[in-house]
C-alpha positions as CSV (number, residue, x, y, z in Angstrom):
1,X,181.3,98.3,-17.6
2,X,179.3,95.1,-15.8
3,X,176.4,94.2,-17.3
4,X,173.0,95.5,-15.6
5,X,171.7,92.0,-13.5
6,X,167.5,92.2,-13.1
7,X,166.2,89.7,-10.9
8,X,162.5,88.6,-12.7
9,X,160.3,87.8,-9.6
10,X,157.3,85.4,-10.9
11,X,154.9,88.6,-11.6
12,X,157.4,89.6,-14.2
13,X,158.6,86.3,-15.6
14,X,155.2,85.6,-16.4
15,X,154.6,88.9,-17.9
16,X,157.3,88.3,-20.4
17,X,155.9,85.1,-21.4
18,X,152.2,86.1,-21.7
19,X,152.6,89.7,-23.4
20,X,154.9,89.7,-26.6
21,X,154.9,93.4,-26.1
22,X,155.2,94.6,-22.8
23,X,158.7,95.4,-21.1
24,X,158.9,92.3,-19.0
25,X,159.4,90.6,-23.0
26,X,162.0,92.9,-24.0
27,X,163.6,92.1,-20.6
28,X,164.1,88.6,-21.7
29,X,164.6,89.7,-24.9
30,X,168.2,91.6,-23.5
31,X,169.0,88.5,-21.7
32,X,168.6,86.3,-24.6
33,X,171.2,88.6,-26.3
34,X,173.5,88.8,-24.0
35,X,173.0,92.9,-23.2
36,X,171.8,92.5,-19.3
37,X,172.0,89.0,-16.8
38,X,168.6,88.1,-15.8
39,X,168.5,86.2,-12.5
40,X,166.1,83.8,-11.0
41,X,165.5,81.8,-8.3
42,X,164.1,78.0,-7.9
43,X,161.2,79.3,-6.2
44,X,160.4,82.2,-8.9
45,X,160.9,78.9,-11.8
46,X,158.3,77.1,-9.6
47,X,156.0,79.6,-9.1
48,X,156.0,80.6,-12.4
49,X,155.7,77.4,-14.4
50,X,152.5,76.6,-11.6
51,X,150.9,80.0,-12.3
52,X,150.6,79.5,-16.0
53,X,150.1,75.5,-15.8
54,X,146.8,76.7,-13.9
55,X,146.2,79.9,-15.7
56,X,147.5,79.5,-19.7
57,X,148.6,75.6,-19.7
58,X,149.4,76.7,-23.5
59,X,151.9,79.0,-22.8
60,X,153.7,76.7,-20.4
61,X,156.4,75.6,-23.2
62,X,156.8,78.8,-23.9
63,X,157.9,79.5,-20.3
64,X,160.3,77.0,-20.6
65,X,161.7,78.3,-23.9
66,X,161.8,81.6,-22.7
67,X,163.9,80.2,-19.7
68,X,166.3,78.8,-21.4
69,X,166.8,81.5,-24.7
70,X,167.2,84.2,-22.2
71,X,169.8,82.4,-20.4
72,X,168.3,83.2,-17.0
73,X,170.9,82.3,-14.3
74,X,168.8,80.7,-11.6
75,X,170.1,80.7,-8.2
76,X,169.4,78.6,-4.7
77,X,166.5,79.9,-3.0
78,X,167.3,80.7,1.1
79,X,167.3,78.5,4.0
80,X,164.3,78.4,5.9
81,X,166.7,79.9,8.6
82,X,167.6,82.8,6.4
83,X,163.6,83.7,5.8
84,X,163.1,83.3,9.4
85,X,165.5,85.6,10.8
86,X,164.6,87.7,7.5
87,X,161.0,88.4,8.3
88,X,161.1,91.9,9.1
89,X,162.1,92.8,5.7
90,X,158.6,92.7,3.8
91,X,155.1,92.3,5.2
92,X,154.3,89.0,3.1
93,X,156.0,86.2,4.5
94,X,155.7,84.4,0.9
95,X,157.8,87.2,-0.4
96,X,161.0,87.0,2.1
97,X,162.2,83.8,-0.1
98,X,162.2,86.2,-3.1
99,X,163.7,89.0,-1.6
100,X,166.4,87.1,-0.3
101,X,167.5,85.2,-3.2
102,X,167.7,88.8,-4.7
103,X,169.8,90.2,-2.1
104,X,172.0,87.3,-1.7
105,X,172.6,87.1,-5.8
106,X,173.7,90.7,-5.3
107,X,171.7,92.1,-8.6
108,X,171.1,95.6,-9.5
109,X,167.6,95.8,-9.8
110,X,164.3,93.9,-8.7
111,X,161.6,93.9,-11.2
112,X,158.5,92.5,-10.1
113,X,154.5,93.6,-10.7
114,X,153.7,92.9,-7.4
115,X,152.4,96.6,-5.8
116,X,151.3,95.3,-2.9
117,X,154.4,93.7,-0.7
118,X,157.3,95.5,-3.0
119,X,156.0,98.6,-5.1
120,X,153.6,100.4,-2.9
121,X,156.3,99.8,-0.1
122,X,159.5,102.0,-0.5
123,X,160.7,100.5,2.9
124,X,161.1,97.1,0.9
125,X,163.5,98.5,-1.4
126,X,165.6,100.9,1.6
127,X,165.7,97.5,4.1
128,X,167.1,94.9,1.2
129,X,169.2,97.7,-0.6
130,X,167.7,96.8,-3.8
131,X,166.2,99.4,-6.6
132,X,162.6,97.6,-7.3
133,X,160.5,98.7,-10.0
134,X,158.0,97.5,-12.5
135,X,159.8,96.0,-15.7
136,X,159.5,99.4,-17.3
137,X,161.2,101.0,-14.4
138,X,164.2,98.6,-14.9
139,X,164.2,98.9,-18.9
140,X,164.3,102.4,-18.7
141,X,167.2,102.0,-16.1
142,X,169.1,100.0,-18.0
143,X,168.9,102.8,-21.0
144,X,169.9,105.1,-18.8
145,X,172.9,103.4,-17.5
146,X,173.7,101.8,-20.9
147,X,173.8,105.6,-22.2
148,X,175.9,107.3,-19.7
């Protein structure tokens, strides 16, 4: 059986980093042991290590740690003629790249905290083909595939 692949947008990658204890951790936890793939793209890496150089400048090492023990593939983000002729996917334009670079790494899940352009919106999730969900809603995917 393939091993589950979570794309981490920037919402969850810095959740992992920040919160020792909340699922987006154990997320990078299961990548940094080789259970699940975690996937990433450039832009989620930039937005990420600019997030937490603004927010928790002492956490950024950790960030980069964290990158690199989980042994998060990172893939190409999307031409800017991809997110163009991508628009009508999600209501945030600053969300197509990410939504793209998912689709286009073909990964099982999405986990992301962001409610407002991907949680809150099931037509997100029924346009890319993609399950999304919180980081909980993936770990607790992953048990239930790992288990059947």
């Amino acid at each position: 059986m393939p091993k589950p692949n979570i794309f981490l947008d920037s919402s969850a990658l810095i959740a992992g980093v920040i919160s020792e204890t909340g699922a987006a951790h154990a997320l990078l936890q299961l990548g940094e042991s080789e259970d699940i793939l975690l996937t990433v793209s450039e832009m989620v890496i930039v937005e990420s290590e600019r997030s937490i150089a603004r927010k928790s400048p002492h956490n950024l090492n950790d960030l980069r740690t964290l990158i690199k023990n989980a042994k998060l593939r990172i893939v190409t983000d999307p031409s800017k003629r991809e997110v163009q002729s991508s628009l009508y996917l999600i209501d945030d334009p600053s969300d197509v790249p990410v939504l793209l670079a998912a689709m286009k790494a073909r990964v099982d899940y999405l986990a992301t905290h962001n409610r407002k352009h991907f949680l809150d919106d099931p037509k997100v999730a029924e346009k890319s083909g993609l399950q999304i969900g919180t980081p909980g809603d993936a770990l607790a995917w992953i048990r239930e595939k790992l288990s059947s």
